[in-house]
C-alpha positions in Angstrom: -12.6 -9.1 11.7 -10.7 -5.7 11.6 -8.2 -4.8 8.9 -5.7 -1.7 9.4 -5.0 0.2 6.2 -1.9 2.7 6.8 -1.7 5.7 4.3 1.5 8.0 3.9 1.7 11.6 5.3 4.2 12.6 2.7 3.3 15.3 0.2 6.1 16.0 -1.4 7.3 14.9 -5.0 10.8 15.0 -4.0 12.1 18.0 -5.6 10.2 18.4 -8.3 7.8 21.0 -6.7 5.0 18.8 -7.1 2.4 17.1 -4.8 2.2 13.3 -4.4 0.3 11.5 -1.4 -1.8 8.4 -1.5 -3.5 7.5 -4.9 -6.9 7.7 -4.3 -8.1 4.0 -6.2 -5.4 2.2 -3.9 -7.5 3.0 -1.0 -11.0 2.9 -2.2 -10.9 -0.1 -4.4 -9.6 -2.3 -1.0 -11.9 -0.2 1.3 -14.8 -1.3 -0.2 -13.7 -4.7 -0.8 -13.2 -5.3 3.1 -16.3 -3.2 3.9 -18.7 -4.9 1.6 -17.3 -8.0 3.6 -18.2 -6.9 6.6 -15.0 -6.7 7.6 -14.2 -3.1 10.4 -11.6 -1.3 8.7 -9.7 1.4 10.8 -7.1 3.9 8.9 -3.9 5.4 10.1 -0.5 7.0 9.3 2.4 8.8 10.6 1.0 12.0 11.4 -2.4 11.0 12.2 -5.6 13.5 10.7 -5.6 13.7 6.9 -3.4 12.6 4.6 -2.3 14.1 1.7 -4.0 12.7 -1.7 -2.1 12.9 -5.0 -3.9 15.1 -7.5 -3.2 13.3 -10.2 -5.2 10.4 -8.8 -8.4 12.9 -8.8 -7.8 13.7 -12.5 -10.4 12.4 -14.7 -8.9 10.0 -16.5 -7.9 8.2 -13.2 -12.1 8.4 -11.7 -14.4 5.1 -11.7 -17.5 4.0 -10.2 -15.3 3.0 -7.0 -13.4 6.5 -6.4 -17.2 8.3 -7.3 -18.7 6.1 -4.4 -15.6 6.8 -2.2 -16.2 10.4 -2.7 -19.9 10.4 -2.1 -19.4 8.2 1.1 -19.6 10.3 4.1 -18.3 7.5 6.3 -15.5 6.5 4.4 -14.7 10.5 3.9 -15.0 10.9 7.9 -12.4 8.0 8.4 -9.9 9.3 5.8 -10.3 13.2 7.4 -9.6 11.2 11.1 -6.6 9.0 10.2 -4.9 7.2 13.6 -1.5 8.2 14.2 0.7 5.2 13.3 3.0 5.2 16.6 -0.4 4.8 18.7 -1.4 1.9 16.8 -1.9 -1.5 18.4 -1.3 -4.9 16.0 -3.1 -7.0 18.3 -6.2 -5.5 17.7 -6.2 -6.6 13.9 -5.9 -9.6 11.7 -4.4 -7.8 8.8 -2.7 -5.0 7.6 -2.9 -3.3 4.0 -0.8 -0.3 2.5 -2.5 1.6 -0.6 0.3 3.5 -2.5 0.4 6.4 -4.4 4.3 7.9 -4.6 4.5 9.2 -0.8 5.3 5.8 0.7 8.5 5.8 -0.9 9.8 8.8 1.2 8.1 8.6 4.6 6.1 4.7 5.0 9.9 3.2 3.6 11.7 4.4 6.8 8.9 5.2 9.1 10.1 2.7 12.3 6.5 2.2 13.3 5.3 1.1 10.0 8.4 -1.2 10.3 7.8 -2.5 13.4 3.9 -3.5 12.7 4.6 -5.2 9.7 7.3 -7.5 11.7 4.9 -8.2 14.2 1.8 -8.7 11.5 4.3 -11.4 9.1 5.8 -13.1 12.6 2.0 -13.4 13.8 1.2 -15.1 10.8 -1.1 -12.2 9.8 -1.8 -10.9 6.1 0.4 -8.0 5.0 -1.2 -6.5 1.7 1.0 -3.8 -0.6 0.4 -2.4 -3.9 2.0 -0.2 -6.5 4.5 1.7 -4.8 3.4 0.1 -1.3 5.5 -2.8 -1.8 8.3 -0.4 -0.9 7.5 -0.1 2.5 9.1 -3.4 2.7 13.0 -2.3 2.0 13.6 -2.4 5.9 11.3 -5.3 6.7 12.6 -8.3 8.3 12.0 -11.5 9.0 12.3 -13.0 12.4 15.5 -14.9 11.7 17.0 -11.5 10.4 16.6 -11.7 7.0 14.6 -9.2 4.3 11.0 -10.2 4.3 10.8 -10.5 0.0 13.8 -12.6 0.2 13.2 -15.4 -1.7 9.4 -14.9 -2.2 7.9 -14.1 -5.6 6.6 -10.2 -5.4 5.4 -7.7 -7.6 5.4 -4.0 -7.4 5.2 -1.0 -9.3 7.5 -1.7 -12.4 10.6 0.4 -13.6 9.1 1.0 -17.5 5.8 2.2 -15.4 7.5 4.7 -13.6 9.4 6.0 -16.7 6.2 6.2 -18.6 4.9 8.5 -15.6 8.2 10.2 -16.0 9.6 10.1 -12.5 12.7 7.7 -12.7 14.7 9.9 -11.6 12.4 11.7 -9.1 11.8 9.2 -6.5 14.2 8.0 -3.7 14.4 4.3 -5.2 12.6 2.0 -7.5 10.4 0.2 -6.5 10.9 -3.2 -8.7 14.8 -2.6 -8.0 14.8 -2.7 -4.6 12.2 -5.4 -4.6 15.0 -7.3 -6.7 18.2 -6.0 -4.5 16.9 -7.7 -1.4 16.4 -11.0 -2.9 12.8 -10.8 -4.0 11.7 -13.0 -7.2 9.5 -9.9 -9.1 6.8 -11.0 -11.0 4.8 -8.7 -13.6 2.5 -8.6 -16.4 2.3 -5.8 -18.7 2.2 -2.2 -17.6 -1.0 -0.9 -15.8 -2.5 -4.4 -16.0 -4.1 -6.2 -13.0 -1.2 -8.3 -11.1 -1.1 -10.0 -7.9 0.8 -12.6 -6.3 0.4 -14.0 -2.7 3.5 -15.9 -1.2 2.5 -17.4 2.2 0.3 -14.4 3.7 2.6 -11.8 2.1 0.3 -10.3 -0.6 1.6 -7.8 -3.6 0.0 -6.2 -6.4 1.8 -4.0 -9.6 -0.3 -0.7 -10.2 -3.4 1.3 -9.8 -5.4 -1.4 -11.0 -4.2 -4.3 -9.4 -6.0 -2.8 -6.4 -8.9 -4.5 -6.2 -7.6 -8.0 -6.9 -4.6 -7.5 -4.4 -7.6 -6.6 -1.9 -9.2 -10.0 -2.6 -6.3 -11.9 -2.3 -6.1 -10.8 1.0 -9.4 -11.0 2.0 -8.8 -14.8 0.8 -6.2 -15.7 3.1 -8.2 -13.7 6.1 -10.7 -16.5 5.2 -8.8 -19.6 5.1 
């Protein structure tokens, strides 16, 4: 099996003057999930090479045994340095797709047509799509094949409004995440803020924060085994 994990090249906090990227437990909490599964996973995003990494997700406060083997890995550090560029990506070459977060997704995964596009073909295939913390909102533009929004109607969670105000950027990012979720007709779940949430709704998988990570990794490794 071969899962595609797509990161975002956006390093920009809006206009705040600060950095943002991919948080760095949203990727190695799955990675090592679907690698200690045997399971081949290949890494890409829209610019292709290395992708910007928040620095707040290297802080320590935000470091565990997972992020210290990530960093120590020279495998999984050669993948993340060598990213695939999005555009040149083919979806028939994997059974799954999964999108760490991290704040960047909001401005350049959210609009990317690519990203877009693959996760169309992924859900219409029948095919796993995985999203957590901000990741979810990749899925604004997503539709299904009879036209409508792909969280219409299904029960999602995300990265919740009173989480982003207790990180303080409410009014820094392009949309929130919970109420855009809720605008296209999605029915958003959550448990308390920064706890471990996931919910799958046929194979569309969605997980709240940071450390939902893990567990939103399982649940799709689930349905890849069913």
């Amino acid at each position: 099996m071969k899962i595609l994990m797509i990161l975002t090249s956006h390093g920009q906090l809006g206009d705040s003057g600060e950095k943002t990227g991919f948080w760095l437990e949203e990727l190695a909490a799955p990675w090592y999930v679907f690698r200690d599964a045997d399971i081949d996973v290949v890494l890409a995003s829209p610019a292709g090479g290395k992708p910007p990494l928040d620095p707040k997700s290297t802080q320590p406060e935000a470091q565990s045994k997972i992020t210290e083997r990530f960093n120590n890995d020279e495998a999984a550090q050669q993948a993340l340095a060598n990213t695939h560029k999005l555009a040149e990506i083919d979806s028939s070459e994997f059974d799954a797709v999964f999108y760490p977060g991290g704040h960047g997704p909001l401005w350049d995964l959210a609009e990317d047509k690519h990203s877009i596009a693959l996760i169309e073909t992924f859900y219409a295939n029948q095919k796993p799509v995985g999203t957590v913390c901000h990741a979810p909102g990749v899925l604004r533009h997503v539709r299904k094949p009879d036209g409508t929004p792909l969280v219409q109607g299904k029960r999602v969670t995300g990265f919740t409004n009173s989480e982003e105000k207790a990180v303080g950027l409410l009014d820094v990012v392009p949309f929130l995440v919970e109420d855009e979720l809720k605008r296209l007709g999605g029915q958003f779940e959550r448990t308390d803020d920064w706890g471990a949430f996931t919910l799958t709704d046929g194979h569309l998988v969605t997980g709240q924060n940071p450390g939902s990570s893990e567990v939103t990794a399982e649940a799709l490794l689930k349905l890849l085994h069913q």
